[in-house]
N, C-alpha and C positions, 0 to 999 in steps of 0.2 A: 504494500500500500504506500504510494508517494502521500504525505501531507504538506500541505503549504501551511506558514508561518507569516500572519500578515496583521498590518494597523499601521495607525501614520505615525510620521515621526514623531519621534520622544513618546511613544504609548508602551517600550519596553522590551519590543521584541527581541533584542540581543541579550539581555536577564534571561529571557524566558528561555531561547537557544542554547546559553550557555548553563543553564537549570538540565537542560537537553540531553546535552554534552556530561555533564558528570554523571549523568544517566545510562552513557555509553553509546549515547546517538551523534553521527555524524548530520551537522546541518549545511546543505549547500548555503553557502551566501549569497544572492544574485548580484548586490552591491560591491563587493569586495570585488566579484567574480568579473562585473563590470569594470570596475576602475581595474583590475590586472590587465584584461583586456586591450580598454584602452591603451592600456601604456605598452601591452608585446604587442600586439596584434597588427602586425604590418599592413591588412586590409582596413582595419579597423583608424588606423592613423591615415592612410591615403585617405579613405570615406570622409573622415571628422574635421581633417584639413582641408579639405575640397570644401566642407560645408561651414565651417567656424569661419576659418582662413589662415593666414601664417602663424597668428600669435595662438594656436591651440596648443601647439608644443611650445616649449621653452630652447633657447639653445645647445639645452643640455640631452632634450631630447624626453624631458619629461612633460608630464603633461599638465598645461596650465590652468589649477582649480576654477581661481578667479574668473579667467577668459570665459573658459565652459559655462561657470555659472550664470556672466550673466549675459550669455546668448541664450541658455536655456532659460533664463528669465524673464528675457528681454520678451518675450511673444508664444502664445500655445504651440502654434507651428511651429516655431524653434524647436522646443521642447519634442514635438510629435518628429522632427525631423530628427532630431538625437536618437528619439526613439528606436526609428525603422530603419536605422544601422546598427544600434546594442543591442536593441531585445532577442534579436534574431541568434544573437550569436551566442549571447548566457543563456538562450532555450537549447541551442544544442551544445552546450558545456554540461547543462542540468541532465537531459538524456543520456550524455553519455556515462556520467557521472556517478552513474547505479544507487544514488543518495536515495535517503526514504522522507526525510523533511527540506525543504525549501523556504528560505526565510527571503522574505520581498515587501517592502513596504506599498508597492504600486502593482498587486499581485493580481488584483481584478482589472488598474488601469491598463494593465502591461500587454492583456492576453495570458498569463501566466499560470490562470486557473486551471483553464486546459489540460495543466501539464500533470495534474496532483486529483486524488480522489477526496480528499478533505481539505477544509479549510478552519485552519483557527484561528482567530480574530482577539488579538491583544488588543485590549482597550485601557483609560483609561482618560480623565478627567480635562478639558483644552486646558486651563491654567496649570495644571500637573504637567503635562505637557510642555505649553511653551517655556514653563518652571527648568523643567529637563534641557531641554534643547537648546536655550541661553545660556547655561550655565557649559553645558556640553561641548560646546561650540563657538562660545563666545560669540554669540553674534546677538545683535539688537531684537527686541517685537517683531518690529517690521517685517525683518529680514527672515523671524521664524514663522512668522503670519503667512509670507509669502511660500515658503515652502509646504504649510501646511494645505496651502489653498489649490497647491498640483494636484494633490493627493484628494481621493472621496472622503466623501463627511463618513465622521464614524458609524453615524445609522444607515449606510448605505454599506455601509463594511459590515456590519453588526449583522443586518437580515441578509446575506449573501451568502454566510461563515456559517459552518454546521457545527463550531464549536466556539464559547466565547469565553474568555480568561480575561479577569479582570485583575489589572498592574496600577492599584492606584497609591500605593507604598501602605495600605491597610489589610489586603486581602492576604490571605495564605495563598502563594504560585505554586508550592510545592505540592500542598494538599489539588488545585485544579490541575495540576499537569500530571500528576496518578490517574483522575479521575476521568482526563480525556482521553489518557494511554490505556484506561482499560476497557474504555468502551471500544477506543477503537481495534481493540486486541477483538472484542465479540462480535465485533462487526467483520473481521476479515478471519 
C-alpha cells in the first residue's frame, strides 16, 4: 500500500515523517527529492533555465532559492510552469523508489494523489502554523501568507484525506499514527 503524507506548510508533516521513520518506515520526500533534482538533473536545469532564465543557477552552479522563489511567486502560471517540469520527474523518482509513504505538501495540487492508495492529512491551527513557519524560516507574514495561499485550504485537504492527524503541539501524534497504521494494516 503507497500512502501519501500531506497538509500545508508549517501543519507538521516532517514530525509526523520522522515519528514514521523511528517506526522503521522509509518516507519519500517529494520536496527534498525536488530540490536534488533540480540541482543534478541536467534536463531539469536546461528546462528551468530556458524558463526562469540565466540567474536560476548561481555561478557556482547551484541553484538560486531567491530567483526560483520569486518567479514562482511572481504569477500562478509561473508556479504551474515550474510545475510541469518537476512534478513529472519526483512522480517517477517516487515509482521507482518502491517507498510505501510519500510526504508532499501540494499532494492533491501536484496530481500526486494518483500515485498512493491513502491519504493522510496533517492539520493543524493557521496561526500555529504561520507561528511555525516564521520562526522556521525566518521569513515575514506576508511572505508565509503567500506561501500558504499556493497551497489548498485545509478543509479542502481535510474532506479529500481518508485519514486526518491533528499536529496542533496538544494532541498525542504518536497515539494517531498507531491508530492510522493499524487501520490501515486491516484494510490491506
Amino acid at each position: 500500500m503507497k500512502i501519501g503524507i500531506t497538509g500545508g506548510i508549517g501543519s507538521g508533516k516532517s514530525f509526523v515523517c520522522r515519528a514514521l521513520h523511528e517506526r522503521g518506515f522509509e518516507v519519500f520526500d517529494c520536496d527534498s527529492v525536488a530540490k536534488r533534482l533540480m540541482r543534478n538533473s541536467p534536463e531539469l536545469r536546461q528546462e528551468l533555465t530556458a524558463l526562469i532564465g540565466p540567474d536560476t543557477y548561481t555561478p557556482e552552479g547551484m541553484l538560486n532559492k531567491a530567483a526560483v522563489a520569486k518567479f514562482l511567486l511572481a504569477s500562478p502560471s509561473n508556479a504551474k510552469a515550474i510545475d510541469a517540469i518537476v512534478h513529472p520527474a519526483v512522480f517517477n523518482a517516487f515509482r521507482q523508489s518502491r517507498l510505501e509513504f510519500m510526504e508532499s505538501a501540494i499532494l492533491f495540487e501536484s496530481g500526486a494523489d494518483a500515485l498512493v492508495d491513502k491519504v493522510i492529512a496533517v492539520i493543524a491551527p493557521k496561526k500555529v502554523r504561520l507561528q511555525r513557519v516564521m520562526k522556521r524560516d525566518g521569513i515575514s507574514r506576508e511572505q508565509a501568507l503567500q506561501w500558504m495561499n499556493r497551497q489548498l485550504p485545509q478543509q479542502q485537504v481535510i474532506c479529500k484525506s481518508d485519514y486526518i492527524l491533528i499536529n496542533d503541539g496538544e494532541a498525542n501524534i504518536d497515539n494517531q499514527i498507531n491508530k492510522i497504521l493499524r487501520q490501515c494494516n486491516k484494510q490491506f
